[in-house]
ROLO-417115 format. One record per residue (C-alpha): residue in one letter; x, y negated, z negated. Coordinates in steps of 0.5 Angstrom, whole numbers. Last residue first. Layout:
<ronus>
 rest     X     Y     Z
    a     X     Y     Z
...
</ronus>
This chain:
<ronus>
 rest     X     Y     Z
    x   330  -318  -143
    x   326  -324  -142
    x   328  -328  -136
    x   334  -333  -137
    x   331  -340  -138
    x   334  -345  -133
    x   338  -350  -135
    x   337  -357  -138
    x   342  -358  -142
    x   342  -360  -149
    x   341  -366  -151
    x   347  -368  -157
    x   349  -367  -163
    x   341  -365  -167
    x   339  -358  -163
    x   346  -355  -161
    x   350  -357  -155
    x   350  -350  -151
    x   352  -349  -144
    x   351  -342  -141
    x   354  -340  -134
    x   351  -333  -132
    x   353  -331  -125
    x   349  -325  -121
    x   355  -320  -118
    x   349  -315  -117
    x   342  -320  -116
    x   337  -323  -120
    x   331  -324  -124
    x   334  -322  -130
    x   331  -314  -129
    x   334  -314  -123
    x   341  -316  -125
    x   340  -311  -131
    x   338  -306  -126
    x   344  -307  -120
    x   350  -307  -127
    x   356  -311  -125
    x   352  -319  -128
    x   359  -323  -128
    x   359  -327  -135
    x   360  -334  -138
    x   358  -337  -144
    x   359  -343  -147
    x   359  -346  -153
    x   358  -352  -157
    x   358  -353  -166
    x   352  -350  -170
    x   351  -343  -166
    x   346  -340  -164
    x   346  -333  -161
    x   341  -332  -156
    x   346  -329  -151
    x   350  -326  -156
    x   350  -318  -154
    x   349  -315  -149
    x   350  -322  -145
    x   356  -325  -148
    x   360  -320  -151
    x   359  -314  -146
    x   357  -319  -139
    x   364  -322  -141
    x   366  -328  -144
    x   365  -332  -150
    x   367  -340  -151
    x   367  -343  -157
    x   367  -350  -158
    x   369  -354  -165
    x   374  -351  -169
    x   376  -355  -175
    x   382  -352  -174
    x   382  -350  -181
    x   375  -347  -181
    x   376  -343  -174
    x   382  -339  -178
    x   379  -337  -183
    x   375  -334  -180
    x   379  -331  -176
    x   383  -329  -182
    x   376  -326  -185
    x   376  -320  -178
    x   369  -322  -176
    x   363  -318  -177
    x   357  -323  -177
    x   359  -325  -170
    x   358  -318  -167
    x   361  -317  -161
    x   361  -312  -154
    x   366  -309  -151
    x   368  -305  -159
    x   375  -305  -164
    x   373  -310  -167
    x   377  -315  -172
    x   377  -320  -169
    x   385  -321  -167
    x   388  -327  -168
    x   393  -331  -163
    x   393  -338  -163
    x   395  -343  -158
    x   397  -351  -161
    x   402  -347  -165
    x   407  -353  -163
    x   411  -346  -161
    x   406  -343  -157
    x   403  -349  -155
    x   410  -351  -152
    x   411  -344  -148
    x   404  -345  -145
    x   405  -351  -142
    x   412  -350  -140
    x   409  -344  -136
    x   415  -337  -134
    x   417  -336  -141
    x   410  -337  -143
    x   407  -332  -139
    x   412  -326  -142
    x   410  -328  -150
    x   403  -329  -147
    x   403  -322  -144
    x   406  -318  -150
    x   402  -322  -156
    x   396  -320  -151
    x   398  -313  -151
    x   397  -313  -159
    x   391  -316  -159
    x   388  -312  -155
    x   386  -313  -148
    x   379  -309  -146
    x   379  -305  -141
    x   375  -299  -144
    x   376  -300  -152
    x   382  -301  -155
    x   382  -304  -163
    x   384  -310  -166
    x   380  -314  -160
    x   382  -321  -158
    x   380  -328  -161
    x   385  -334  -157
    x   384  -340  -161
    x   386  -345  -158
    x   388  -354  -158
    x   385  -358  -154
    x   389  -364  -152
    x   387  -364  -145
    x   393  -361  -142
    x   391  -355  -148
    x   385  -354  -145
    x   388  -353  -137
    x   392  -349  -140
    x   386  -344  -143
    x   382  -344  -136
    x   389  -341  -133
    x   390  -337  -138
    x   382  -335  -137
    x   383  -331  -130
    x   389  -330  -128
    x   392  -327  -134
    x   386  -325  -137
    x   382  -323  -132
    x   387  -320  -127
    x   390  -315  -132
    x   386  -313  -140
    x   378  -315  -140
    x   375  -319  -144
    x   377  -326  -149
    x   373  -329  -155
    x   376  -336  -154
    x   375  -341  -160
    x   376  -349  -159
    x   380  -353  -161
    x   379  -361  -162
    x   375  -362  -156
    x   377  -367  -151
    x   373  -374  -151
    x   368  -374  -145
    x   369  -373  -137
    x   370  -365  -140
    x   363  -366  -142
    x   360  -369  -136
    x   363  -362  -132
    x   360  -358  -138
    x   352  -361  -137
    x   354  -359  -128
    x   356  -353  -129
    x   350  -351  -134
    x   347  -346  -129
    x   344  -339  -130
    x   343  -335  -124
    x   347  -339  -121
    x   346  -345  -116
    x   351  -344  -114
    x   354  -339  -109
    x   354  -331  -111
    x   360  -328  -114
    x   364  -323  -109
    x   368  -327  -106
    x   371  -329  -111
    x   373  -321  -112
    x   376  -321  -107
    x   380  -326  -108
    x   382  -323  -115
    x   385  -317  -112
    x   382  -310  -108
    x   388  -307  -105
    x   387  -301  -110
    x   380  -299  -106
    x   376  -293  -107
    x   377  -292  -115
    x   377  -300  -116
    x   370  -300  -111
    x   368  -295  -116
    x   370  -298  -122
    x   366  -304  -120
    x   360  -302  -120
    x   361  -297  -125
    x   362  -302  -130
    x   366  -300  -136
    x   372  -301  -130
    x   371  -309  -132
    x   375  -313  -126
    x   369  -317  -124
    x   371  -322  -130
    x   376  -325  -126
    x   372  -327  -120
    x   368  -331  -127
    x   375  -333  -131
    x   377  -336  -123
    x   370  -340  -122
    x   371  -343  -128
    x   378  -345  -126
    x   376  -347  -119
    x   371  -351  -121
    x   375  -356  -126
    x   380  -356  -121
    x   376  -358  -116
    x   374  -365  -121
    x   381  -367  -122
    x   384  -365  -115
    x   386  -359  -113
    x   395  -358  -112
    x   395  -355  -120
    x   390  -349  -119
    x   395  -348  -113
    x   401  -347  -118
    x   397  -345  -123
    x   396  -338  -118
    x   403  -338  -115
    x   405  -338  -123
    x   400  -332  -125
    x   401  -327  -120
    x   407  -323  -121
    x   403  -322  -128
    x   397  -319  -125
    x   401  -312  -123
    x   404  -312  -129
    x   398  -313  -132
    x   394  -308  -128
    x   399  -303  -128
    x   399  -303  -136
    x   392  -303  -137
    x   391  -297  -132
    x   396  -294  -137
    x   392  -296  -143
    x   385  -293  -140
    x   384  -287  -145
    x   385  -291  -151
    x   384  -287  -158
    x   383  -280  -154
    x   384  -275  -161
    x   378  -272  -161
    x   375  -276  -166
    x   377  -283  -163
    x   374  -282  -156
    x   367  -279  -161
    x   368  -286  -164
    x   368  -290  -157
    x   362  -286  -154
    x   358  -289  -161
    x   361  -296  -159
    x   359  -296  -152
    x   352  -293  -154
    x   352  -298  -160
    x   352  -304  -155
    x   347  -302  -150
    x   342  -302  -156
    x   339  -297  -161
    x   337  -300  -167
    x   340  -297  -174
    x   343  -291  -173
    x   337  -285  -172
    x   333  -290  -169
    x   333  -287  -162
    x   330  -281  -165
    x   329  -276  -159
    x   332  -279  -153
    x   337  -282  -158
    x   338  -274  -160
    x   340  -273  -152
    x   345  -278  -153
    x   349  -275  -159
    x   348  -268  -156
    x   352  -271  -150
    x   357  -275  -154
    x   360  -269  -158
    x   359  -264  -151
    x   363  -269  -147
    x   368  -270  -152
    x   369  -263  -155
    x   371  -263  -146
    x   376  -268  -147
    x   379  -263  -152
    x   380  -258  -149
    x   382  -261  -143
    x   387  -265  -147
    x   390  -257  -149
    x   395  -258  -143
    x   398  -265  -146
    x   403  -268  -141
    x   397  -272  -137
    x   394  -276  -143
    x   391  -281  -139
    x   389  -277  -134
    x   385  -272  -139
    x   381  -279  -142
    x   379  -282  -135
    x   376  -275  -132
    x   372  -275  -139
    x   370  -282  -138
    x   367  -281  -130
    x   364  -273  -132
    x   360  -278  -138
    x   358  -283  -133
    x   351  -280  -132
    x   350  -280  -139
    x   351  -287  -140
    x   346  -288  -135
    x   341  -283  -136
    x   341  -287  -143
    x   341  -294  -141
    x   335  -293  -136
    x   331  -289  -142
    x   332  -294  -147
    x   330  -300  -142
    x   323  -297  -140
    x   321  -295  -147
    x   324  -303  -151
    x   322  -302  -158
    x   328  -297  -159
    x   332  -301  -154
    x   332  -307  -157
    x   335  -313  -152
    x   339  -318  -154
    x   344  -316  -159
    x   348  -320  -165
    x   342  -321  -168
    x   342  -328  -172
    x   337  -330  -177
    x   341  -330  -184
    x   347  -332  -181
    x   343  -339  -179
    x   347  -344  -175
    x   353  -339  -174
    x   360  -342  -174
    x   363  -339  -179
    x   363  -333  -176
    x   360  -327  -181
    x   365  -323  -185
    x   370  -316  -184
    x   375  -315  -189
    x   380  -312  -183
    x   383  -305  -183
    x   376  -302  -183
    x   374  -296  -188
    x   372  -291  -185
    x   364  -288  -187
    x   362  -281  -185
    x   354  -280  -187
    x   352  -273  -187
    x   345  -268  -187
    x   345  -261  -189
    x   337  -258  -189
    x   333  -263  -187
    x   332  -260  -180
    x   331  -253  -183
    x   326  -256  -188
    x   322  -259  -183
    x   322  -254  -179
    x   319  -249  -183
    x   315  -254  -185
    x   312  -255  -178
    x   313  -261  -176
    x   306  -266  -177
    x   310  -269  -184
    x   314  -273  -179
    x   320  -273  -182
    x   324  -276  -176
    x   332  -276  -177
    x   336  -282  -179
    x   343  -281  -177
    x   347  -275  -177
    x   354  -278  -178
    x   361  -276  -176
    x   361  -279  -169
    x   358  -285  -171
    x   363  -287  -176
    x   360  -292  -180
    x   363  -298  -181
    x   366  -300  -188
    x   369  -307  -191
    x   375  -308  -196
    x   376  -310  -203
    x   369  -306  -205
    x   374  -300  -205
    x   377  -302  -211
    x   383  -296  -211
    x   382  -296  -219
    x   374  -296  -218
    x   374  -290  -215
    x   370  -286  -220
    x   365  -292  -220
    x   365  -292  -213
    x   363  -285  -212
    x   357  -285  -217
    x   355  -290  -213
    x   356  -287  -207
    x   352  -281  -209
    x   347  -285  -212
    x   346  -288  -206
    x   345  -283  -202
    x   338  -282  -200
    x   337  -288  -199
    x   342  -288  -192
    x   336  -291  -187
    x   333  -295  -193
    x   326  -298  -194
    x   323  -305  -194
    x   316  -307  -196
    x   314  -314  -192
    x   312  -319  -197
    x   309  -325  -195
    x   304  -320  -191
    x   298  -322  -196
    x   302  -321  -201
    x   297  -316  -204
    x   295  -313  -198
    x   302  -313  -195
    x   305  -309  -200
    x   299  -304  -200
    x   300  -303  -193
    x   307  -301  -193
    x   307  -297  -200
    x   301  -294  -195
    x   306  -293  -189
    x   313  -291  -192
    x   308  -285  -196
    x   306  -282  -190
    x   312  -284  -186
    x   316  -280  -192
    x   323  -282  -191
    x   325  -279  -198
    x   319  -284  -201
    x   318  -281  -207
    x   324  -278  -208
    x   326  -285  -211
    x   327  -292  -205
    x   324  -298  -204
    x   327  -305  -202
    x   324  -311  -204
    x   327  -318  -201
    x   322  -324  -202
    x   324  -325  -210
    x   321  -331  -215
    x   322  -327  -221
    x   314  -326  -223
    x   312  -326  -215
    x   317  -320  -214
    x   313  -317  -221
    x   306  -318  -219
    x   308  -315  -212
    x   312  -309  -214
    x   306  -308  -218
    x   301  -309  -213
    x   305  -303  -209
    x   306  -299  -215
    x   298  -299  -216
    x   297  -299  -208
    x   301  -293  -207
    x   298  -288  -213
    x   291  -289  -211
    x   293  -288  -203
    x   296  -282  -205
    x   291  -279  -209
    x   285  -280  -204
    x   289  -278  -198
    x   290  -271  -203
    x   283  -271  -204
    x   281  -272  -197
    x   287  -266  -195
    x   284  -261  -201
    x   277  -262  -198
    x   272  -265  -202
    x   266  -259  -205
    x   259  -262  -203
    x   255  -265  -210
    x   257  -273  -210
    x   256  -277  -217
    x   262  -276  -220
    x   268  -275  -213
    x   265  -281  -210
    x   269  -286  -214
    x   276  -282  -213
    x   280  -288  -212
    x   274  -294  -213
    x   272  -301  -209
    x   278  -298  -203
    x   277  -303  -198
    x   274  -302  -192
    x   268  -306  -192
    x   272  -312  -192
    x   274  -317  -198
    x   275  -324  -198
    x   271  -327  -205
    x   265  -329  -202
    x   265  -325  -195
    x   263  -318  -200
    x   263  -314  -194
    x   259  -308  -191
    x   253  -304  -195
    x   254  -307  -202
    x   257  -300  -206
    x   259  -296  -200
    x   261  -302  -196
    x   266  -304  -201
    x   269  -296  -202
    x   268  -291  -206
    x   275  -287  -205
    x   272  -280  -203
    x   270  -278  -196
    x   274  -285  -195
    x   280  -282  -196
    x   281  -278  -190
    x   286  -272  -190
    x   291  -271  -184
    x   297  -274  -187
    x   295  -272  -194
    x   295  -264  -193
    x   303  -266  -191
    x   304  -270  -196
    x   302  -265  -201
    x   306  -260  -197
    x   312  -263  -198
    x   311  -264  -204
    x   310  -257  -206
    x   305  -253  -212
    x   298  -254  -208
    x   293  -251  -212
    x   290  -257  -208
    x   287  -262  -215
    x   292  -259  -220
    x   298  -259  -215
    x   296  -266  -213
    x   295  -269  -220
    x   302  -266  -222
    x   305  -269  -215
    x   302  -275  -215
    x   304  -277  -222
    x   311  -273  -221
    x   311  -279  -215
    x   308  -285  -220
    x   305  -287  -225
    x   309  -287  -232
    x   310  -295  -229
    x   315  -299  -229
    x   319  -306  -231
    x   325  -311  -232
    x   330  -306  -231
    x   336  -311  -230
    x   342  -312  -225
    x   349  -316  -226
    x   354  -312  -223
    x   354  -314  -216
    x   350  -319  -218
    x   343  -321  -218
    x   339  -314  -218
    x   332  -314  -222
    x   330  -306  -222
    x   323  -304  -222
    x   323  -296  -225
    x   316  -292  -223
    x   316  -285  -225
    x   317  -278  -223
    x   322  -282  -217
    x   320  -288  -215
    x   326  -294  -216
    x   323  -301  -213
    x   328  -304  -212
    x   329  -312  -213
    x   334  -316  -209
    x   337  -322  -210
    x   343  -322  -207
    x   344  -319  -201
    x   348  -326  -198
    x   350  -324  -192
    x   343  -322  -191
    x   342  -316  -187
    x   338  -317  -180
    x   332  -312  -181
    x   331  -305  -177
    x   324  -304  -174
    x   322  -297  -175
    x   315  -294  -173
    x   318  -297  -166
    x   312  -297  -160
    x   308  -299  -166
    x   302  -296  -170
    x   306  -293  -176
    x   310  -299  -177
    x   316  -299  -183
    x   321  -304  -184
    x   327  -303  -185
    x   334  -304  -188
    x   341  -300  -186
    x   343  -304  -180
    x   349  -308  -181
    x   352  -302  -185
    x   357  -305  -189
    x   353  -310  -194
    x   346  -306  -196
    x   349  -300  -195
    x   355  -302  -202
    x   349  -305  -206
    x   344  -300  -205
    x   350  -295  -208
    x   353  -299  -214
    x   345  -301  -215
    x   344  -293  -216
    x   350  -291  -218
    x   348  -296  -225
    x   342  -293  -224
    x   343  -285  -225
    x   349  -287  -231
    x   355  -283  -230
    x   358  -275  -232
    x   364  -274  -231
    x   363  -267  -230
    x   370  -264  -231
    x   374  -260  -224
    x   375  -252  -224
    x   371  -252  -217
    x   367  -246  -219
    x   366  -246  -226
    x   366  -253  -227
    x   360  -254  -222
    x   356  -248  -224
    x   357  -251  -231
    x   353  -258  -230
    x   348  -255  -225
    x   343  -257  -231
    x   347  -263  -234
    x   347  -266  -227
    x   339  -265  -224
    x   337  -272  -227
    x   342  -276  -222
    x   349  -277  -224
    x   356  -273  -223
    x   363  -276  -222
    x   368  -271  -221
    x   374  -269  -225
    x   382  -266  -224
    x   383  -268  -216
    x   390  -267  -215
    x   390  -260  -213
    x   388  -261  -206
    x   387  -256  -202
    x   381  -255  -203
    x   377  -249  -197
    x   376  -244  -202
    x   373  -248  -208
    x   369  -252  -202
    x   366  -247  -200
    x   364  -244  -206
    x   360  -250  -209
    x   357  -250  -202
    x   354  -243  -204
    x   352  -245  -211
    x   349  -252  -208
    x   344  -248  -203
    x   338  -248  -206
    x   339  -254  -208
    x   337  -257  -201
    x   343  -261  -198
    x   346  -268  -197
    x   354  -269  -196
    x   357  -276  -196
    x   364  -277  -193
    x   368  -283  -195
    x   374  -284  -190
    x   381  -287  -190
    x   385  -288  -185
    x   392  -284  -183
    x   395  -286  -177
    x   399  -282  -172
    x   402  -286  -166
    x   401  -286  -159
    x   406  -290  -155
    x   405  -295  -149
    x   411  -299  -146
    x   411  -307  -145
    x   412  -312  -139
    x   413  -306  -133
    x   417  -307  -128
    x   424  -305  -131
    x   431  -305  -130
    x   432  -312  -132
    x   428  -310  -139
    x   431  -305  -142
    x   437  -309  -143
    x   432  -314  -146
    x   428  -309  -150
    x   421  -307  -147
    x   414  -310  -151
    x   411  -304  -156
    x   405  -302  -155
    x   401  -297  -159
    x   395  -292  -159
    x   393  -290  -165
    x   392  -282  -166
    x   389  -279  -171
    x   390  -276  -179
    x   384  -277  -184
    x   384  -279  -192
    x   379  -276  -195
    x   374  -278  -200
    x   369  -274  -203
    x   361  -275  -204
    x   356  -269  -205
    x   348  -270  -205
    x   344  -265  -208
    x   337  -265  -206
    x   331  -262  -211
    x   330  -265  -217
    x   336  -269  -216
    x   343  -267  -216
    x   349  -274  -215
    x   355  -272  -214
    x   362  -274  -214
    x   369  -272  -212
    x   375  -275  -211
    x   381  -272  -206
    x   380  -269  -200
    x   385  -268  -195
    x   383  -260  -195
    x   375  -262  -194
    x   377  -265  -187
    x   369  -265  -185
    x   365  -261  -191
    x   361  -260  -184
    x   361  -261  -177
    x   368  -257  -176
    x   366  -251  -179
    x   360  -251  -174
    x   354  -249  -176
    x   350  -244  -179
    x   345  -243  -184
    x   341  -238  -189
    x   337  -239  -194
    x   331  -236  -190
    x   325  -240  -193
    x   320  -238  -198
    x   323  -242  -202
    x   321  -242  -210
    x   328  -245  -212
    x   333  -240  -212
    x   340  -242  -215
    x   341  -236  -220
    x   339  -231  -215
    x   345  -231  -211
    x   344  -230  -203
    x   345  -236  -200
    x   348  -236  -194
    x   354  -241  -190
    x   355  -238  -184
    x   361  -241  -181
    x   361  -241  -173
    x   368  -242  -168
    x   366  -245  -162
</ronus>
């Protein structure tokens, strides 16, 4: 792969550094489509610039298109594939030491294409200094913006796109960092802003916030202080020297004075009675480590109390902190979040950002790109694109540090759909769409990675037969490999770096390195053979399921969506057998599923709640393209809609592996409907519905549904949901709580997962759920532990 240097050889950028302002890096890793960029921004603090711009970016879209009737007689085939160029737009944002501002100034002006752009938006403390430098070079005018307003814009906008951006930091645990479920509601919030001082921020509204107090002490206090205390002019190097430092050769403490505790009024020997306090009378010299602890420590608790005093004051549980002070520091992370603790008595926790960084750049963005009203729509972050949270351990070598800190960026796309939560979730605020964390979990984590990366010669050998006409596919196919292997061997490192790290932002991080070299749908030809090839099928399979009795037929439907479930080619136990053995079908598959009693086993619960009244509608989270969906659950579906139910049938927007999309299954129904009455009169009654959720993954966040779903599942008053799939209802939803019925069905195709839940590959979950308070809920046997 081709390198760009970028070196910084001018004078008039110097910081002081003694590092090699020299750095390389692959052209395509960084200033990412820059000759489509249109609207800039900038925020330049004391130390890091930070640079947003958008573009628009070209790739490819696979796309079906159900065959003409002329054409149709002279084909097997129910629809054709086509794949299309589609423009999404994308928000790039770009942070980097200033000492290398001048030379990214000069990149960006020789690789501008765009002549439109006539202004850029600037904020932060450093915007008037390189004001100059900044329309010298790029020919653009300053704009410049109000530093806190971008802030807000910018917290406002992580908070609500980026599921995982909140935090709460633990030194000691197995994972320093335990990400929070947001809100869907993020307001009110205080933040807690420290930059040379202290600003206390009260945000009711989008646009509604209010600077209620601060302090003239903080981080430029510490830094002066430690400068004169350490001769020690670099803040990363004060905190490094804090790090190992022990306060208590300075601090005067409780036992110091009383000779242990003080019960009476509740404090321990080990709390700090005076910052500095042995410092006046004691002879021996300090250490610059113990005085630069002692410093940090006094400086931390005294902003902490005052967060508190204020969160207190104005009724506010959610406190986030932020500024340069805290800059992913885990030193100064770990004392702000003890100082919290101890004054709130753990009422409180100290939230941190993952992207803090950025926020006034994307502040200073929004406000330049208010006409387009991007708050309109919802963001995702692109995986492929973003450097995630990097480690800034102060025990790295400075060097290292510095080098490790010295570009970092975060690419967001802007989603075809407004995303919201399900309605029908019991507690929003609760709800975690993933079952098991594999940043807390070791074990799990490594399995899970060894496992994604042994199948990757398995996705790149499917991304290249998909694309068989197309020679410079193994090129590409190959940028995958090496794209999606650095991402893994990163997560070894720093499994926190996107949030919490679970079997679902693998797959989605696998599927957004796809998308980036061009592979939107590496399995839309096996697709297409195996839902023709389930179609032939369908009305011989209805016909049988019709000759059962009443109570057979309940059994053998629930039984088709589980023998229909094994097609699941992200499964490798399946995919090996589909490779070696094309004869395999549904009968097979059958045989497959262990006998009951299953693993989990509410069958005989929704066997007497079918006896009852029939439900109003219910909405169903489909799986897998062929057999499931066509043998499997439209048959399950009709026998709803012969109750009197009425359907709402939610299928990806989007490919990913096997999984139906919306549009295939528009196709599929139509076909189906033709050959079934009861289908063809629910479609026309509009009984069954087709929505798309909004997603574009194997697994499911109900907090992030397309909004005309919502929509939908409020009108119809839906209630019962049903999620199939070991992706949608085991990964991920298996704990989830909702206010009206479920059920959750799944085939376990993994030999470890089945191990570890106490069963057995091809195991069965069937989940019936009555919420607490409508009826008893079913006894079944609790699922181990994940």
């Amino acid at each position: 792969m081709a390198e760009r240097e970028f070196s910084d050889s001018s004078s008039s950028s110097g910081s002081g550094h003694t590092m090699d302002k020299s750095i390389t890096l692959p052209p395509d890793e960084i200033f990412r489509n820059l000759e489509n960029a249109k609207r800039f921004a900038i925020d330049i603090g004391g130390s890091l610039t930070k640079l947003a711009y958008y573009s628009n970016v070209q790739h490819k879209v696979a796309k079906v298109r159900s065959f003409e009737h002329g054409a149709e007689a002279s084909s097997d085939k129910l629809y054709e594939i086509s794949v299309q160029e589609e423009v999404t737009p994308r928000l790039h944002f770009i942070k980097f030491e200033n000492a290398y501002i001048e030379t990214c100034l000069d990149f960006i002006r020789d690789h501008l294409v765009n002549t439109g752009t006539k202004v850029i938006k600037a904020t932060g403390g450093g915007a008037h200094k390189f004001k100059e430098l900044i329309e010298r070079k790029l020919g653009l005018r300053v704009d410049k913006e109000d530093e806190m307003t971008c802030l807000i814009r910018g917290c406002n906008f992580v908070l609500r796109n980026i599921p995982h951006e909140a935090f709460v930091y633990a030194k000691h645990a197995d994972s320093e960092f335990r990400f929070q479920t947001t809100d869907p509601d993020i307001f009110p919030y205080l933040l807690v802003n420290i930059g040379s001082g202290v600003s206390i921020v009260k945000v009711e509204s989008e646009d509604k916030f209010e600077r209620i107090g601060g302090s003239s002490i903080g981080g430029g206090t510490f830094w002066g202080l430690g400068a004169l205390l350490t001769k020690t002019k670099r803040f990363d190097e004060l905190l490094q020297l804090a790090s190992k430092g022990q306060h208590a050769s300075v601090d005067m403490l409780v036992k110091d004075i009383y000779g242990g505790s003080y019960g009476s009024l509740g404090m321990t020997g080990d709390l700090i009675a005076s910052s500095f306090g042995k410092s006046a009378t004691a002879d021996k010299a300090f250490s610059k480590e113990d005085m630069a602890k002692s410093l940090l420590h006094m400086i931390s608790n005294d902003i902490g109390q005052l967060a508190c005093l204020y969160a207190k004051l104005h009724n506010l549980t959610r406190v986030y902190f932020g500024g340069f002070f805290i800059r992913g520091h885990p030193v100064t992370m770990h004392t702000i979040t003890y100082s919290i603790n101890f004054f709130t008595k753990g009422e409180v926790q100290a939230l941190f950002l993952r992207h803090e960084g950025y926020l006034g750049a994307i502040g200073a963005f929004l406000k330049g790109a208010e006409e387009d009203n991007p708050n309109q729509y919802s963001w995702g972050e692109n995986y492929a694109g973003s450097s995630g949270l990097m480690s800034v351990s102060p025990d790295m070598n400075p060097m290292q540090r510095a080098r490790s800190g010295t570009f970092d960026m975060l690419e967001m796309d802007r989603l075809e759909r407004q995303l919201v939560n399900l309605p029908l979730l019991q507690d929003p605020s609760s709800y975690i769409p993933d079952t098991m964390d594999l940043t807390e979990d070791a074990v799990a984590r490594e399995y899970w990675l060894s496992c994604f990366e042994e199948a990757l010669d398995g996705v790149v050998k499917r991304a290249v037969a998909s694309q068989p006409d197309i020679p410079e596919a193994i090129e590409r196919a190959e940028k995958f490999r090496q794209k999606y292997r650095h991402k893994l061997q990163t997560l070894r490192h720093q499994p926190f770096a996107y949030g919490s790290l679970t079997v679902r932002s693998l797959l989605d991080t696998r599927e957004h390195c796809l998308n980036e070299f061009n592979f939107p749908d590496p399995y839309s030809k096996i697709k297409q053979r195996e839902n023709d090839m389930a179609t032939k099928y369908y009305q011989k399979a209805v016909r049988s399921l019709d000759q059962l009795s009443w109570e057979q037929r309940q059994f053998a439907l629930v039984r088709g969506v589980l023998a229909g479930n094994v097609f699941d080619w992200g499964a490798k136990a399946v995919s090996d057998v589909l490779e070696s053995d094309p004869e395999f079908g549904f009968e097979q598959a059958k045989q497959q599923l262990e006998e009951r009693p299953w693993l989990i086993d509410s069958y005989d619960q929704w066997l007497e709640r079918l006896k009852g009244p029939p439900h109003k509608c219910a909405l169903f989270f489909v799986d897998n393209s062929g057999v499931d969906i066509i043998l499997g659950v439209i048959p399950f579906v009709r026998e709803l809609l012969s109750r009197g139910t009425e359907v709402v049938l939610a299928s990806n927007s989007g490919p990913a592996l096997n999984d139906v999309t919306n549009g295939e299954l528009q196709i599929l129904t139509e076909r189906i409907a033709a050959m079934d009455p009861v289908i063809q009169s629910a479609l026309t009654e509009d009984r069954l519905t087709l929505v798309q959720s909004g997603s574009s993954s194997p697994c499911l966040d109900l907090s992030r549904l397309d909004k005309v779903l919502a929509q939908v599942v409020r009108e119809r008053k839906t209630d019962l949901v049903i999620i199939e799939g070991m992706g949608r209802a085991i990964h991920t939803n298996y704990y989830a709580r909702l206010s009206c019925e479920s059920l959750k069905m799944a085939v376990i195709k993994n030999s470890w997962l089945a191990d570890r839940l106490g069963g057995k590959l091809f195991s069965v979950v069937f989940k019936y759920e009555v919420p607490a308070g409508k009826a008893t809920s079913p006894d079944s046997a609790p699922l181990s532990p994940l």
